[in-house]
C-alpha positions, 0 to 999 in steps of 0.5 A, a space after each residue: 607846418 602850423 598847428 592851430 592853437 585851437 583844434 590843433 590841426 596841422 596846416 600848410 605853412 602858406 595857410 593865413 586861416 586854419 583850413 578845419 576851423 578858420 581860426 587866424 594863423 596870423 594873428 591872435 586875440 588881446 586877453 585884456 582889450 580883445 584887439 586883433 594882434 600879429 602873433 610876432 607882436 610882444 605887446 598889445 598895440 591897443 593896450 599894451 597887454 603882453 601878447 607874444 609867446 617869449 621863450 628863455 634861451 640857455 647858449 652856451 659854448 663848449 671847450 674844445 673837444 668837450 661834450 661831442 654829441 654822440 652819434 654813429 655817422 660819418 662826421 661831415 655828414 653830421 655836421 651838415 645835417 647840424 648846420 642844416 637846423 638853426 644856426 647861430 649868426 655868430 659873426 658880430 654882436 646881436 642887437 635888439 631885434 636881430 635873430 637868434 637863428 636864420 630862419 628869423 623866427 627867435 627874436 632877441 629882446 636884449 642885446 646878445 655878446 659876440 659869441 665868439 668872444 665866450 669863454 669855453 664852457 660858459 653860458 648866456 640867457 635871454 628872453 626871445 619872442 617866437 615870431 612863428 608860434 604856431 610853427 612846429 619846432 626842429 625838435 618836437 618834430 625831430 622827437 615825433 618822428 623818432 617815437 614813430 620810428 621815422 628817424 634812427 637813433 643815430 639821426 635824432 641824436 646828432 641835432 640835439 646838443 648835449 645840454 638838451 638831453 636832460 629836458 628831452 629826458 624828464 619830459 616824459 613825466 610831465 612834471 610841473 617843477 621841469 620847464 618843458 623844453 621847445 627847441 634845440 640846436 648846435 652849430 661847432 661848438 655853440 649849444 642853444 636851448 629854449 625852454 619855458 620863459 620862467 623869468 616871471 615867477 616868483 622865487 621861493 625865497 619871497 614866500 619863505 621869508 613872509 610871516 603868512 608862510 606856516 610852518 607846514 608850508 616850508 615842510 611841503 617845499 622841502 617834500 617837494 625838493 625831495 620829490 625832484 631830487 629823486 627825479 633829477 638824480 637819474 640825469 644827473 642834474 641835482 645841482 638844479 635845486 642848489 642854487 637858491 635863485 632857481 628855486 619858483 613857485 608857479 601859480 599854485 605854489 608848488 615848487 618849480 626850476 628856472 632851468 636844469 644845472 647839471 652836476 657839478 657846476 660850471 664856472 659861469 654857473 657857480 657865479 651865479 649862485 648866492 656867495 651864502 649858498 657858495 658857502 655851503 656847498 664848495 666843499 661837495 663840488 668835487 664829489 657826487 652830491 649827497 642829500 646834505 646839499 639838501 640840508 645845506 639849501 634849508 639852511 641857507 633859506 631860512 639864513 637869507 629869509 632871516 627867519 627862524 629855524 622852529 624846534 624840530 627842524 634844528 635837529 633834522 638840519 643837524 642829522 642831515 650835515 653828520 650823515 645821520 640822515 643818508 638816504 632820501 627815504 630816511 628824509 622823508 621819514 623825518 619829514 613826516 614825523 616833523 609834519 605830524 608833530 604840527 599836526 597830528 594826523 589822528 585829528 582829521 583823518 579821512 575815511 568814507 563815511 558821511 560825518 567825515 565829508 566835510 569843508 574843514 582840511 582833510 590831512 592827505 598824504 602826499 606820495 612819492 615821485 617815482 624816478 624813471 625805474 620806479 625804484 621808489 614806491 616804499 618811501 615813506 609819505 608826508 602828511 599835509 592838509 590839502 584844500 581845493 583851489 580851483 575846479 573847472 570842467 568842459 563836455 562834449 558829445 558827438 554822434 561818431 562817423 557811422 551812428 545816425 544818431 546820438 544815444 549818449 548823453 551827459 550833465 554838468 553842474 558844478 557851484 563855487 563859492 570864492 572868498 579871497 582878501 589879502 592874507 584869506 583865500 576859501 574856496 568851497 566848491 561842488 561838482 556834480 558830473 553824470 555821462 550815460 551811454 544808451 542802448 536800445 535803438 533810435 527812440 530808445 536809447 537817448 530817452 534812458 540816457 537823458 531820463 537818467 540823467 536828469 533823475 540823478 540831477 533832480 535827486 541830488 539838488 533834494 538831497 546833496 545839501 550840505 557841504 560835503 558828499 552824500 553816503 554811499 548809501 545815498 549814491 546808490 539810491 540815486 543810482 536804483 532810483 534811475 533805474 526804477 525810471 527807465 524800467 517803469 517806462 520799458 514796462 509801461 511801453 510793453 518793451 521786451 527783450 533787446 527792444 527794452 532800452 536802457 544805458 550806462 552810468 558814470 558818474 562823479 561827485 566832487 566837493 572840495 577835496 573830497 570825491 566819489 564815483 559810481 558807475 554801472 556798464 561799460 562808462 568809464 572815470 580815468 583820472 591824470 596826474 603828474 606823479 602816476 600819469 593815467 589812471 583807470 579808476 572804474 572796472 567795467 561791467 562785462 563779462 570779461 571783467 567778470 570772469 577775470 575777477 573768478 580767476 580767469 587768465 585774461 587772454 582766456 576770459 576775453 578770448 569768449 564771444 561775449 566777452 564784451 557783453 554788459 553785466 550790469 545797465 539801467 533800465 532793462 531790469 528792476 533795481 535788484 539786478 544791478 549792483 552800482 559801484 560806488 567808490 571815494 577818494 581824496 583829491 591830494 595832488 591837482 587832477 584831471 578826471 576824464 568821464 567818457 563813453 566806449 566811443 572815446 575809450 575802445 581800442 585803448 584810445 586815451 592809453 595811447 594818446 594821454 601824454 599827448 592830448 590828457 596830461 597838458 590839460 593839467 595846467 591852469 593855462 589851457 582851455 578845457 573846451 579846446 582839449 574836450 574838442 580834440 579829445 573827440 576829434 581824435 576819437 573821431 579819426 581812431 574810432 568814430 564807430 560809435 557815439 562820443 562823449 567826454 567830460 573833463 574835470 580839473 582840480 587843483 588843490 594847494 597846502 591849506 596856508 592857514 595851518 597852524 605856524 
C-alpha cells in the first residue's frame, strides 16, 4: 500500500493521487524551486536540490553455519518465506543504477562488488535511493502485524536477519543517537539492512577540536555517551560508541550513531576503526566491555583533536583506565562534580519565583536514559546549562462526528526573536497557548470558551512584559479574571442552572527554557520526550480524581455514577469556586507539549497512539500541522463523540556553547 506523506492515509498501490487528501503519490514538491519532481528522482531536474528519500544500506555476509535466524518452523518453509521478501541478485557485480532488491525499489548509487566473492563475516555500505518512498517496507509491515497479533513470533522472526534484531530492539525508545531502522531482509547467507542515511552529519571529532567548543560542552557528549551506553548494553552493541567515525552530531548537537556495531568487532569493522582508536582498545576485544572503553575514546578525541585535556578530567581519565571508576553511575558522578566545578550550580539555580524566570541560562539537570528494565532511575545527574533553540507550534479544532457544533476553542501566540552570526547564536522566545472546552448548549458554550480565550490574550500583552514568565500569582489572576467574565455574563443573561455556560482551561506559557501551565476542568497539557516517552502532566478537575486524592482506591472512586463530573469551570460560578492549578517547570530535553480537549484524550486515545502519532513530531524535520491533522483524524476515527481540538508545541533546547571554557 502507499502511505500519504501528508495525512498518511493508506492508499491502493495503483493510486496516482491520495484518495482522502488528493495529494501527488507520484511526484513531490522541490523544497529549494518549488518544481514538480518524480518521487524516484535523487536531485531536482530544475535546480538540482536533492529531493529523493537515500537510505544507508548495511550488507553483510555470514560464515557458514554462523548467526542462523531463530525460528521454530520447518526449515524449506522458512527459506521460501525468506526468499519470498527481497532477494539480492547476487549473480554479478552491481553497476550504478541497478537494484539492490527484485522489486526494483533500492537503487544503488555507487557500484556494488560481486557478493559473492565477500569474505565470510564481512560487510559493505551504501547509499540507495528508495524509488517507491511511499510504499510501506516488508519490515514495518511485518512488525505491525506482529504487535497486533496477526503474525506468530516464529513467523515475524524468520524474515529478520540477525544484524537487524538490535535496531528492532532500540526502536521503541525513540532515541535520536539510534538511526531508525526501514527495512530488512536475508537471502542464504546474505544479511542487508537499511537505516537512516547518516553519511551527511557532521562527525563529533570536527566540533571537538574547534576552539568555540567549551568545556561544558565536551562533558555533555561525554553525558551523553554514558546515556547510550546504558541503552546499548542490553543489545550488546557498545562497540557503537568505539569507533571515533561513528560518533555525529545531528542538528541540535546532540550526540548520534552512524550505525549499531555489535560486541566485539568484526574484522571488516575493526579496519575500519581509527589505528589511535585501535590502540587503545585491542587489548578489551576478547573480553566483555567495561566503561574503560569509554575512558579510552576520550582519550583518543582529545589526541585526534590535539586539544588539551583541561585539569580535572586528566584525573577522571586516569581513575577510569586503573578501575577506580567502575560503574556507570560512578562516571556520572564524577561527571557532575567535574561539570560543577566549571559552573557552580548555586549561581543560577531555578525555582518558581518571578526573580528567577529570566533570559540568562538556567542550570538544568540532564537525567538519566533509562534502559529497557528501568534499572537506572538512581544515577546521579549532571548539571548543564541549557538554552532554547528553536520552539515552533500548530492547532487545530474540529467539530467531531456526532456534534452540531464546535464549543472548543483555542489561541496561539508565540514571539521569536533570533540572533545568529558566526561564532553567536541567541534566541529568546515566547509562547503563549490557551484551548478551552465549553459547556452550556449551542449559543452557550462557544461564547465562554472564545470569551476566555481572549480575556487571557488581552491580560497577558498588558502584563506579560518582560522577558520572563509572570508569577503564579499573576497566572492565577488571569485565570479568576476569565471566570469573572463568563460569570458577569451568565449573570446578566439571567443564566441558571445547567443553562449557565461555561468551559475548561488549559493553558501553557513558554519563554526560553522556562515553562508554566494552569488549567481548570478536564483539559489536558501531556508532554513527549525521548527519555520518558509520554507524560501527563496536568490531573483533571472531577470527581473521580477528587476522591482518588481523599485515599480512595481507583477502581472505587471511578466505579461512582459521577465519576467524570467536573469539579472545577469557568464561568458557572464567581472566582471563589475555582482553585486553578498553576505549575513551572524547566524545558531541559527537547519536548513536545500537546494541549488537548477530552475529545481527543478519552478512551486513553494519545497512550495508546503516542509512539506512533507523538513521538516522531519530536524531529525538526516533520510538519506540526501535518501531525495536528492526523492527531485529529485519529480522534476522529476512535472517538468523534465529541468536539476535538490539539495544539502542538515543540521545543528543542541545546548546552548554551558560550559557557565558560
Amino acid at each position: 500500500m502507499l502511505i500519504c506523506p501528508q495525512c498518511k492515509f493508506e492508499n491502493s498501490n495503483t493510486n496516482k493521487f491520495c484518495q482522502n487528501c488528493g495529494v501527488s503519490l507520484t511526484h513531490k514538491i522541490c523544497p529549494e524551486c518549488n518544481t514538480s519532481v518524480p518521487v524516484n528522482a535523487k536531485n531536482c531536474p530544475n535546480c538540482g536540490a536533492e529531493c529523493g528519500t537515500l537510505w544507508w544500506a548495511i550488507i553483510a555476509k555470514q560464515a557458514t553455519g554462523s548467526g542462523e535466524i531463530e525460528t521454530g518452523g520447518d526449515r524449506k518453509n522458512e527459506e521460501l518465506e525468506k526468499d519470498e521478501l527481497s532477494p539480492l541478485p547476487i549473480s554479478s557485480q552491481l553497476v550504478v543504477g541497478s537494484y539492490l532488491d527484485q522489486e526494483q525499489r533500492y537503487q544503488l548509487l555507487e557500484p556494488l562488488p560481486s557478493l559473492e566473492e565477500l569474505a565470510p563475516n564481512t560487510e559493505v555500505c551504501i547509499q540507495v535511493l528508495d524509488c517507491q518512498p511511499y510504499q510501506i517496507a516488508p519490515l514495518v509491515a511485518m512488525l505491525e502485524n506482529s504487535n497486533k497479533g496477526l503474525v506468530t513470533p516464529s513467523v515475524a522472526a524468520t524474515g529478520i536477519p540477525q544484524l537487524a534484531k538490535p535496531y528492532i530492539a532500540l526502536k521503541p525508545h525513540g532515541h535520536v543517537g539510534i538511526p531508525p531502522i526501514h527495512d530488512a531482509w536475508q537471502q542464504g547467507d546474505i544479511q542487508v539492512v537499511l537505516i537512516q542515511d547518516r553519511s551527511n552529519w557532521p562527525h563529533l571529532l570536527e566540533r571537538w577540536q574547534e576552539n568555540t567548543t567549551s568545556s561544558l560542552q565536551i562533558l555533555h557528549w561525554c553525558s551523553e555517551m554514558t546515556q547510550l551506553w546504558t541503552l546499548l548494553e542490553p543489545v550488546n552493541c557498545c562497540q557503537s560508541l568505539l569507533d571515533v567515525s561513528n560518533l555525529l552530531l545531528d542538528e541540535d548537537q546532540t550526540l548520534a550513531l552512524g550505525r549499531l556495531y555489535s560486541d566485539p568487532l568484526n574484522s571488516q569493522i575493526t579496519a575500519d576503526v581509527s589505528a589511535d582508536l585501535m590502540e587503545q582498545t585491542s587489548t578489551q576485544q576478547e573480553q566483555p566491555l567495561t566503561i574503560q572503553a569509554l575512558g579510552r575514546v576520550w582519550q583518543a578525541l582529545f589526541r585526534q583533536s590535539q586539544r588539551t585535556q583541561f585539569g580535572s578530567i586528566v584525573q577522571m581519565l586516569g581513575d577510569l583506565e586503573i578501575g577506580k571508576i567502575e560503574t556507570i553511575a560512578q562516571l556520572r558522578s564524577r561527571l557532575q562534580e567535574m561539570s560543577t566545578e566549571i559552573v557552580p550550580p548555586t549561581a543560577e539555580t531555578f525555582s518558581p519565583t518571578k526573580e528567577q524566570y529570566n533570559t540568562a541560562p538556567t542550570l538544568l539537570q540532564v537525567d538519566e536514559l533509562e534502559d529497557f528494565n528501568l534499572k537506572n532511575d538512581d544515577m546521579p545527574t549532571v548539571v548543564l546549562p541549557m538554552q532554547l533553540s528553536s520552539l515552533q507550534d500548530a492547532g487545530q479544532t474540529d467539530v467531531g462526528r456526532q456534534r452540531h457544533h464546535n464549543e472548543d476553542y483555542f489561541g496561539i501566540e508565540s514571539n521569536i526573536n533570533k540572533l545568529e552570526l558566526p561564532k553567536t547564536r541567541v534566541l529568546q522566545a515566547r509562547g503563549l497557548y490557551i484551548l478551552c472546552d465549553g459547556m452550556g448548549g449551542h449559543a452557550g458554550g462557544e461564547i465562554a470558551s472564545e470569551l476566555a480565550v481572549n480575556t487571557l490574550r488581552q491580560y497577558f500583552q498588558e502584563h506579560w512584559i518582560a522577558n520572563q514568565l509572570p508569577t503564579e500569582d499573576e497566572i492565577a489572576q488571569a485565570v479568576y479574571l476569565a471566570n469573572q467574565a463568563i460569570y458577569d455574563l451568565n449573570q446578566k443573561d439571567a443564566r441558571s442552572g445547567v443553562g449557565r455556560m461555561g468551559t475548561t482551561l488549559v493553558m501553557l506559557l513558554i519563554q526560553d527554557s522556562h515553562a508554566a501551565v494552569a488549567h481548570v476542568g478536564d483539559s489536558r497539557l501531556y508532554c513527549v520526550t525521548h527519555k520518558r516517552g509520554l507524560k501527563q502532566i496536568t490531573i483533571d478537575h472531577e470527581v473521580g480524581q477528587r476522591e482518588i486524592s481523599k485515599g480512595v482506591e481507583a477502581s472505587i472512586a471511578y466505579a461512582r455514577p459521577d465519576a467524570y463530573q467536573l469539579t472545577q469551570a469557568l464561568g458557572p460560578r464567581d472566582e471563589n469556586s475555582i482553585n486553578p492549578d498553576v505549575e513551572f517547570f524547566e524545558i531541559n530535553e527537547d519536548t513536545l507539549f500537546i494541549l488537548a480537549s477530552d475529545g481527543l484524550s478519552d478512551n486513553d486515545l494519545l497512550e495508546n497512539n503516542w509512539q506512533t502519532h507523538l513521538l516522531p513530531l519530536l524531529g525538526s524535520g516533520t510538519n506540526l500541522e501535518v501531525g495536528v491533522t492526523d492527531l485529529i483524524d485519529l480522534a476522529n476515527q476512535y472517538n468523534g463523540h465529541d468536539n476535538i481540538t490539539a495544539i502542538l508545541v515543540r521545543a528543542k533546547v541545546r548546552p548554551n556553547l558560550d559557557s565558560p571554557k
